[in-house]
Structure formats: structure tokens, C-alpha cells
Steps between C-alpha positions, in 0.01 A plus 500: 500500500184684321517835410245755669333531163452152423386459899249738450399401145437146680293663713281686237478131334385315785250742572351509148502066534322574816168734324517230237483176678405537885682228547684598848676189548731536247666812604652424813748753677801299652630661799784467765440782651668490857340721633177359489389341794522163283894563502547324266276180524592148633747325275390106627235364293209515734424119390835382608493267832599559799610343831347604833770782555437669175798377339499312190505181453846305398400176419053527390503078510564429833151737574186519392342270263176214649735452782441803640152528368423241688559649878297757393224282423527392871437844601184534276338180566545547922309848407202372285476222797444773732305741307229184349532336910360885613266547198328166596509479865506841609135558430393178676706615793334836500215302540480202690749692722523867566120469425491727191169485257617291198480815248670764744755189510512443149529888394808521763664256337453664141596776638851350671543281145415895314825631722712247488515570134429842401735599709724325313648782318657647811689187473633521167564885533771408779679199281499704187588814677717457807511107615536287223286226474688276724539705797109610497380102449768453828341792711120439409529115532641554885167763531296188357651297776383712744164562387433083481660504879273744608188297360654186624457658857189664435335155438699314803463744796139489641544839631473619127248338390097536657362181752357250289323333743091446416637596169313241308385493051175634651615764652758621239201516272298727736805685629453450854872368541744767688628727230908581487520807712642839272879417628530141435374581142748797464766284582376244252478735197841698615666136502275418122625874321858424612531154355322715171787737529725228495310370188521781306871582516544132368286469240581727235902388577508124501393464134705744332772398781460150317536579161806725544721188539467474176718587202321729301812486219443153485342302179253324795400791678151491352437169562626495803301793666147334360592194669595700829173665517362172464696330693461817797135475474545119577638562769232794630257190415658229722506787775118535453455116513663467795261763646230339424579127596756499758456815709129421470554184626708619765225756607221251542696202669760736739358846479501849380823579716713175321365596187616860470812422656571254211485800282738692719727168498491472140585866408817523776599165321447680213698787586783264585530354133469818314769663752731180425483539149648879531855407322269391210313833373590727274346845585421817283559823647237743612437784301404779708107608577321411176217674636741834523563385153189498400390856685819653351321409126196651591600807638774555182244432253258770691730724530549496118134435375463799328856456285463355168693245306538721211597814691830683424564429885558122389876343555394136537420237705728437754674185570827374668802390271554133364418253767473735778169499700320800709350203714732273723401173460395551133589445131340743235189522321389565176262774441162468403223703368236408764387783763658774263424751786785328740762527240528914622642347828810449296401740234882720551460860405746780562372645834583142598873601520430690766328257726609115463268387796329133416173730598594716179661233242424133580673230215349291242515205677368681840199598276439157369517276802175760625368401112500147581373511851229633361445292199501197769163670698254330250627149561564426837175688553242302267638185786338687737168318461633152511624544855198637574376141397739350683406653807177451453557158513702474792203612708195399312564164342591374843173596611338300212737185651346557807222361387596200249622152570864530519559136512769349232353099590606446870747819541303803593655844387509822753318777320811714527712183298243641189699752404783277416374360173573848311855440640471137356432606138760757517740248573391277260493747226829633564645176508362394141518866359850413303392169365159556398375862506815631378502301200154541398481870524773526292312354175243759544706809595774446360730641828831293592338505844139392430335834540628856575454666873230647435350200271519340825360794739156520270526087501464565900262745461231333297572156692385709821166577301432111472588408860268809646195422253497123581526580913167733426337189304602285797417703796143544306473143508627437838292771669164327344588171597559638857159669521337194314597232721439734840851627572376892492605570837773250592746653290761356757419157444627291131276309270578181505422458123634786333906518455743778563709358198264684265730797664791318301357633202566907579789380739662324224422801239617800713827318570591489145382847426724611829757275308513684168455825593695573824794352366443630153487824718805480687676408216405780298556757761866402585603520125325804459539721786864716466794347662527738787110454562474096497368473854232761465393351132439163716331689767218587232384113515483506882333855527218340207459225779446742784269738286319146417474432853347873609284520203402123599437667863266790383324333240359259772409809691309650194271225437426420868408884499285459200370164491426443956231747652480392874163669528370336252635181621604462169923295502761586251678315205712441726350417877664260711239236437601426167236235458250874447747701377535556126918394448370381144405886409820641661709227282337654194568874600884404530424290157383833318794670611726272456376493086524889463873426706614289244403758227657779583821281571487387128510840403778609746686232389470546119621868559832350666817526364792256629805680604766412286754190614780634687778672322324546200449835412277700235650625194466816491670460868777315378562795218526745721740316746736437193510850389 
């Protein structure tokens, strides 16, 4: 045991180091301080497995591992059937249907895609905090359920829907068919924002839920999460196909009631598998409100703003003993010297002995999973403008179809099939992207992979760039052809001589931008985000998509406001007669942004710093520990 004087000449020592080198991760305060509302800490490694009681896990090879991935994968692809069947029918049902204007349809449908996903972070706050990720994907898939019922009925009952009698293309046009009275379309949108709900408390789960079957200890773990974020987005593909082929085909030849009830089929069958594979998982525990967490930080480092690092009020930075973690659920982390300001969250001085509230004194680690959620913003957030691409094209490229020859020789494609080809090239990538992109990426980067996450988020990003430029040289074309060979005004009716497969060009391209980056994207955030915070890290990708599809929503607004003056007679970019509207000029406005995008992304990206691989600590951590 030390001596008082050689405590207190420590002290004086470590203080001096501190003026010196302002390097505050080196001087970490252990503590076991029980009377701290830590107590102590959580002794289980929070990466350590568990089974769906919380108990660990005898025997780790009879669970997890593809087999389990795998009835997950069920679960994801039943979702993205769903979510792609609604994104692509719902508007036309709106339409032809409840009697809707096409852009009042097509904005409520942004709107219900914009929910569905931003609220996605409510989702991951309950696995990571309370549920686990398991027991949210089971309670929102059941609200899914009900939400697709409640459409199901909404498109078979008459009483719900307005009389379609007289109800004839003509008359659509000139809206002089019955509209939905304000009940049956309250019931249609309460049914719409609860299968959203159900949406969001999935999405941010399933993926991370996936890739925690996996042995992170293990020599494969690396290569086996890339391939199950490749492998997962597969699956979210085939979903999307499916929408766009079979449920489409099942709309035109049976109706809108048998088509929406295949989705509700397909996502109780779906609900089946993934409960059947239960014995399977592996689950990690929940850690507690990360967004109390995160307000606890805040409100420490406040508190202490005005206390300086070099002050004579300086004991250290506080930190549980060996393994021992603040943060159920958790393992350690290093300390780093980004957002210097949060380090007085944990910054222990000697009035601290008198108050050991986590609103006072928050840990190291506590400190640095809020560094890292923060660090993450930049990313996630320069997607943003691809889904509003995507989104774009959901709505507007099948109005372009509308008016193109959709015939492949004597087989004549709906409109709403179009969409499918992005899925196409997806799958196509995916399924050559370890024999042939894999290897040829590597001679030029150099990575064991091919190319880094975030190689492959820009690759997505500047891809996107491509497919949006060609669809304004296209639509440029199309729209003089239209007016040149007297099609102004029948903007209903296809040219017989012009092809929708020049679509497959920007159909083809956004697919394999969607391919690199969101999965690039996903990956990224799951290795990245802290281990008590995995959920919410992947709810960043699905709150970019929902920002995408708002921002999608009010940019539309914005240039019918500035470009259409009904005075003046004058239409907008975007009027529903896209044969005189200017498409070609909007295409070019999302172009422009979509450059200045994919510059500030390099420069977030270049200022990123990987966390380090798991269980590896910094040096100056490690000497500390050992002294």
C-alpha cells in the first residue's frame, strides 16, 4: 500500500503531465466506488451472447451463425415486399380509387414512406434501451400485421371506398369522379401510419438483429458481416421484386383487395418463420435509455463548463475498474481527443465526492459512445439526397412510363412492373460482387475487402450523379419527341416508337448506387455505433431515408410554388401533363445537388477516423490500466 506522501506526490505529478501534454486520455481515474449509482459496473462483457432469458449462453454453436441469419432474412424481405407493394400501388390507389389528384396522392405517400422511417429511431431507442432487438422486431411486426389488415379491408369493403360508377379516364382527369368522403380517408391514412409504425420499430432492429449472430471473437467475423449485409440487402431486393412483379400482377388481374392482402399474407407468413427460428438467436442485452445517456453527458459537461483541465480542482477522469462497465450491455472504450468539451462530463474533481449522480460524473466510456454518435451525423446524413432520388423516381419516372412503349416483343409490361429493373441490377450486382467487383477493387485499393465502407458509400454517391444526369438528358429528349410528333396533350396515351427501356439506363444506375452505398452504410453504422447503441446507429440509415422522402416531399412543393402561376396560366416543372412540364430541368436541380452532396461527403469522410477493432486498446490506455 502507498504511503500518503507518495499518494499525494502522484498527484502533484500527474497534474504537472497534465499542463504539459493535454493529453486527458491518459490519466484515467479507476474507481469502484459503491456508492455511486454505477455500483460498481456490470461484470459480463457487454459483447457476450445471450439467450432470450438473459442468461448466457452454454453451448454458442448450436445458435447463431447463417442459420439463424437466415430467418431473419425472412422477416426483412416480407417487410421490403410490403413497404415497395405500398410505395408503388398506394399512389395509384389514391387515385384511380379514393379519387385523390395524382400529386396530393403522391406527396401522401412521401409523406407515409418519410414516417415509416424517420420514426425509426423510436424503434431502436426501445431495443437498445428496454426490449432488445428481438422482442421490439416481435411487437412491431404484429403492429405491421395489422396495419396491412386494415388496408386489405379498406380496399375490399365498398363502404370504404367512394362509388365508382361513371368514374371513367376522362373524368379522373377533370375530377368530376365522387371524391373519398373525410372519414373513409381518415380511416385510410390511420390504417397507412400504423403499418409505418410497424415499419419503424423493425427497421433499425432486423439488421443489427442479423449481424449479432455472429461471433465477433472469431477470425471470420469480418468477412462474415460484409457478406451479411450483402446478403440482407439481397434479400430487401427480392422483397422489392416481388412488389413490383407479383403483387402488381395480382392488382391488375384480381384487384386492389387480393393484392394488399398478399402483403398481409406474406408478412404473417413471415412472422411465422422468424418466430420459429426463436431457439436460434443469440441476443445482446439492452442497455438502459441511451438517450438518458446521452442527456446525462450534456448536462455533466454544462454543469462543469467553466472548470478547467489544468485547475488544482483536477483528480482525473473517471472510469470503472478493469473490465467493469457503467453501461449494461457494454464493453469499454478508449478515450479520444475529439469534442474535448465532453470530456468534463467525466472530468472527476473533488466536489464530485460529494455528489456521485450520473448527472454530476458520467464515465469515459458514457462520454464516448455520445462522441461517436455524433461523429456518425455527417455520414448517414450526406445519404440523405440519394433517397431523395429514389423517391423521386418512384413517382416521376413512372409518369415518364406512362407515356413510352412498354412492350418487351409480344409481352407488354404494367407501368408499375418499371420499377423492378433497379431491383434487377441490385440482384445482379450483389450476386457477382465477390467474384468480380471484389477482386478488382482490390488491385486498386489495396483493401482485403475491395474498398472500405465509406470507399463504397462515396462509390454510391457519385453513381447516383450518373443515373440522375442521364434521366435529365432523357426526359429532354423524350419530352421533344412528344411535342414533335403531336403528343402535347395526350400525356396519357404511349408512343408507339419511343421505348421505356431507355429508363433501364437510370433504373439500372440508381440500383447500383442504392447497392454500394446503403449497404456500405449499414455496414459502417453497425461496426461503428457503441455496443449498447447498435439499434439506434442502424436507425440513422432509415431516418436518412425518411428525411430523403420529406425533403423529396417539399422540394416538389417549392418548385411548383416557384415555377406554376395559375393566373398566368403558366404549369410547373412538374404539372401533371408531363408532356409540358419541364421533368428535364427538375432532373438537373436534383443533379446540382446531388454534385455539391457528394463534396461535402468527401470531406466528411476524409475527416473520419475508424474506431479501433474490438479489444484493442490505445497505449497510453493500456499504460495506465497496468499501473
Amino acid at each position: 500500500m502507498k504511503s500518503p506522501q507518495q499518494v499525494m506526490g502522484g498527484e502533484k505529478q500527474m497534474e504537472e503531465e497534465i499542463n504539459k501534454s493535454k493529453k486527458l486520455g491518459v490519466y484515467f481515474i479507476e474507481s469502484d466506488n459503491r456508492r455511486s449509482p454505477f455500483a460498481g459496473g456490470y461484470t459480463t462483457l457487454g459483447t457476450t451472447p445471450v439467450n432470450i432469458r438473459g442468461k448466457p449462453i452454454a453451448d454458442l454453436s448450436k445458435t447463431g451463425g447463417w442459420l439463424a441469419a437466415f430467418f431473419i432474412f425472412g422477416n426483412e424481405m416480407a417487410e421490403r415486399m410490403a413497404y415497395f407493394g405500398l410505395s408503388v400501388n398506394m399512389v395509384a390507389f389514391l387515385f384511380y380509387v379514393m379519387h385523390r389528384p395524382f400529386t396530393s396522392s403522391a406527396n401522401a405517400v412521401n409523406i407515409f414512406l418519410g414516417i415509416s422511417q424517420a420514426s425509426s429511431v423510436l424503434g431502436g431507442f426501445l431495443a437498445d434501451a428496454y426490449l432488445g432487438r428481438y422482442w421490439t422486431i416481435a411487437i412491431f411486426t404484429t403492429i405491421y400485421l395489422v396495419g396491412l389488415t386494415g388496408i386489405t379491408l379498406s380496399a375490399t369493403l365498398n363502404v370504404l371506398v367512394p362509388i365508382q360508377d361513371n368514374c371513367d379516364q376522362l373524368s379522373l382527369l377533370l375530377g368530376n369522379c365522387e371524391r373519398a368522403k373525410p372519414w373513409q380517408m381518415w380511416y385510410l391514412y390511420t390504417v397507412l401510419y400504423v403499418t409505418g409504425f410497424g415499419a419503424a420499430g423493425i427497421r433499425p432492429c432486423v439488421s443489427s438483429f442479423g449481424a449479432d449472430q455472429f461471433d465477433e471473437r472469431s477470425r471470420d467475423y469480418d468477412s462474415n458481416l460484409d457478406r451479411f449485409f450483402n446478403f440482407f440487402y439481397l434479400s430487401v431486393t427480392v422483397g422489392a421484386i416481388i412488389a413490383f412483379t407479383a403483387v402488381v400482377y395480382i392488382q391488375m388481374e384480381l384487384g386492389w383487395g387480393y393484392a394488399f392482402g398478399a402483403l398481409a399474407v406474406a408478412m404473417a407468413l413471415s412472422n411465422m418463420v422468424f418466430f420459429f427460428g426463436t431457439p436460434l438467436y443469440r441476443h445482446r442485452l439492452p442497455g438502459g435509455s441511451p438517450f438518458t445517456r446521452v442527456a446525462q453527458v450534456l448536462v455533466a459537461a454544462f454543469r462543469k463548463r467553466n472548470v478547467s483541465f489544468d485547475s488544482s480542482e483536477y483528480v482525473g477522469l473517471y472510469e470503472l475498474q478493469g473490465k467493469r462497465c457503467a453501461i449494461k450491455g457494454s464493453a469499454k472504450i478508449p478515450h479520444t481527443d475529439d469534442f474535448r468539451f465532453l470530456d468534463k462530463a467525466a472530468l472527476r474533481v473533488k466536489d464530485d465526492e460529494a455528489n456521485m449522480s450520473p448527472w454530476h460524473l458520467c464515465t469515459v466510456t458514457q462520454v464516448e459512445e455520445v462522441k461517436i454518435l455524433l461523429k456518425l451525423i455527417p455520414i448517414p446524413t450526406c445519404t440523405i439526397m440519394l433517397n431523395v432520388v429514389l423517391t423521386e423516381y418512384l413517382t416521376l419516372s413512372v409518369q415518364q412510363a406512362l407515356t413510352l412503349n412498354t412492350h418487351m416483343g409480344r409481352l407488354k409490361l404494367p407501368v408499375t412492373c418499371m420499377p423492378v429493373f433497379p431491383g434487377l441490377s441490385i440482384f445482379l450486382l450483389l450476386s457477382l460482387y465477390y467474384t468480380i467487383f471484389v477482386p478488382l477493387s482490390r488491385r486498386i485499393t489495396g483493401h482485403p475487402r475491395g474498398a472500405s465502407q465509406l470507399q463504397r458509400v462515396g462509390l454510391g454517391l457519385a453513381i447516383s450523379i450518373l443515373s440522375i444526369g442521364w434521366a435529365a438528358i432523357f426526359e429532354r429528349y423524350r419530352r421533344n419527341y412528344a411535342i414533335r410528333e403531336g403528343y402535347e396533350m395526350s400525356f396519357l396515351s404511349p408512343m408507339p416508337d419511343l421505348s421505356a427501356y431507355w429508363l433501364l439506363i437510370q433504373y439500372c444506375l440508381i440500383g447500383l448506387a442504392e447497392v454500394f452505398c446503403i449497404v456500405g452504410l449499414l455496414e459502417f453504422l453497425y461496426e461503428e455505433a457503441p455496443d449498447a447503441m447498435k439499434s439506434i446507429g442502424s436507425a440513422y440509415a432509415a431516418v436518412a431515408g425518411g428525411l430523403g422522402c420529406f425533403i423529396a416531399t417539399i422540394l416538389n412543393d417549392i418548385i411548383n410554388s416557384i415555377t406554376g402561376n395559375e393566373e398566368k396560366r403558366r404549369s410547373s416543372w412538374l404539372d401533371q401533363n408531363i408532356n409540358t412540364a419541364r421533368f428535364d430541368y427538375f432532373y438537373w436541380v436534383l443533379t446540382g445537388l446531388s454534385v455539391v452532396n457528394f463534396c461535402v461527403f468527401v470531406y466528411a469522410a476524409k475527416k473520419y477516423k475508424y474506431r479501433a477493432k474490438r479489444g484493442a486498446d490505445s497505449v497510453e490506455a493500456k499504460e495506465v490500466l497496468h499501473k
